[in-house]
C-alpha positions, 0 to 999 in steps of 0.5 A: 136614298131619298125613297128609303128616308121617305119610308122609314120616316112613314114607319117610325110614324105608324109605329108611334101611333100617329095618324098619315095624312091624306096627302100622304097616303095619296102619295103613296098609292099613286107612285109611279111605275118606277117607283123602288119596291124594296124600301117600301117592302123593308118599311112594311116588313119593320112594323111586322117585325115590331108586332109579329116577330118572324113568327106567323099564325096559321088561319083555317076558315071553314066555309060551313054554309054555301049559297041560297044567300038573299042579298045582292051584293054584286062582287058574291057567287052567293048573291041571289043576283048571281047564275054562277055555277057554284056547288050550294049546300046548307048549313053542315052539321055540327059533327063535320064543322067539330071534325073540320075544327080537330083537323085545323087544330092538329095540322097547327091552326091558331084561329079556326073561322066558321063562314056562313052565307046569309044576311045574318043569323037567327036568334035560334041560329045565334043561340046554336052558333054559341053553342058550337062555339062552347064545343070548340073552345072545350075540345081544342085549345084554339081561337074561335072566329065567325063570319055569320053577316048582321047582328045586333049587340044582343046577338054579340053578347049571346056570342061573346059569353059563348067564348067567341074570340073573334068576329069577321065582317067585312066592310069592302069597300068606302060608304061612298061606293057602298051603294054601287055594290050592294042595295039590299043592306047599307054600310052602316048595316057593316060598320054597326055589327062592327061596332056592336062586337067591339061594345061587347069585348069581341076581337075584330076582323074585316077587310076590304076588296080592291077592285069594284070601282074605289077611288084611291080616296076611298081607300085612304077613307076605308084604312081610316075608318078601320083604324077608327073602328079598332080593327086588328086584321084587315083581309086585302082582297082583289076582286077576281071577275068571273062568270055569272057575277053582276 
């Protein structure tokens, strides 16, 4: 009982819009083992309903580009730090990203996400990366999404004005940790594209990947930052090791 008390004083703060103290996120990510899930898992499920109903959105990301990467972030196949044994390919055509777009759009996808690997884009990619993004919104009435790494405000514009309805970076992991999984861009590289997109009117995504040495702090830090930053979907990953990453 004193679980369920605990929990749905959590939700009626989250729910108002107040901010849960350190101490208390610390509580919750290091409860014991015997801890009761379901009030926990009801407490979560009262802020979906509030938002979301019992409805869902159906996201279909299309991977559009894969490898030949240049940074080195430690946790990617794409890395060019990374000898996995990944299948690589440039960036596909606009015919079979448009195709892959129809596909999403008639198997019931909400949001339809173009990932490209990379540091981040061209301005002659960006100027194509808008047009494509113009094609889809005349074809199908879908949300638009891309994960296409750094950009600056005038890349956001250019993307913005094409459409775009949403952008997706992730930030991983805590600035204090960022050092430890990356060397070749910085955590203020992230949270500036983050930034410049939410300038310009663009929806945000960026999520987290638990596992790459965080402290539970760093988690606190992170959901902070997210809040901070406006975001309104946050990926929670966990990282799945495997052959051929640092």
């Amino acid at each position: 009982m004193v679980e369920k008390e605990f929990y749905c004083e959590l939700t009626l703060q989250s729910m108002q819009g107040e901010l849960l103290s350190d101490e208390l996120g610390m509580q919750i990510l290091t409860a014991s083992s015997g801890t009761e899930l379901l009030p926990l898992l009801d407490a979560a499920y009262q802020v979906r309903k509030k938002y979301f109903g019992n409805e869902v959105q159906l996201h279909m990301i299309n991977n559009a580009q894969n490898g030949y990467c240049p940074e080195d972030c430690h946790y990617c196949s794409q890395a060019n730090s990374s000898d996995a044994d990944i299948e690589k390919y440039t960036l596909k055509s606009d015919k079979e990203i448009i195709d892959e777009a129809e596909r999403a759009y008639k198997a019931g996808a909400f949001r339809y996400c173009m990932v490209f690997a990379g540091r981040g884009p061209s301005k002659k990619r960006v100027e194509h990366l808008a047009q494509l993004v113009r094609d889809l919104k005349a074809l199908f009435p879908i949300q638009v999404c891309i994960s296409a790494g750094i950009i600056d405000k005038e890349d956001a514009q250019v993307l913005k004005h094409a459409g775009l309805d949403r952008l997706n970076h992730n930030i991983n992991t805590s600035e204090t940790n960022y050092p430890n999984i990356c060397t070749t861009h910085t955590y203020a590289d992230r949270i500036n594209t983050l930034q410049v997109a939410e300038q310009v009117g663009i929806e945000l995504c960026s999520g987290i990947i638990v596992g790459m040495g965080e402290r539970t702090e760093d988690l606190i830090e992170l959901a902070k930052t997210f809040r901070e930053l406006g975001v309104s979907s946050i990926p929670i990953n966990y990282l799945i090791p495997f052959e051929g990453n640092v």
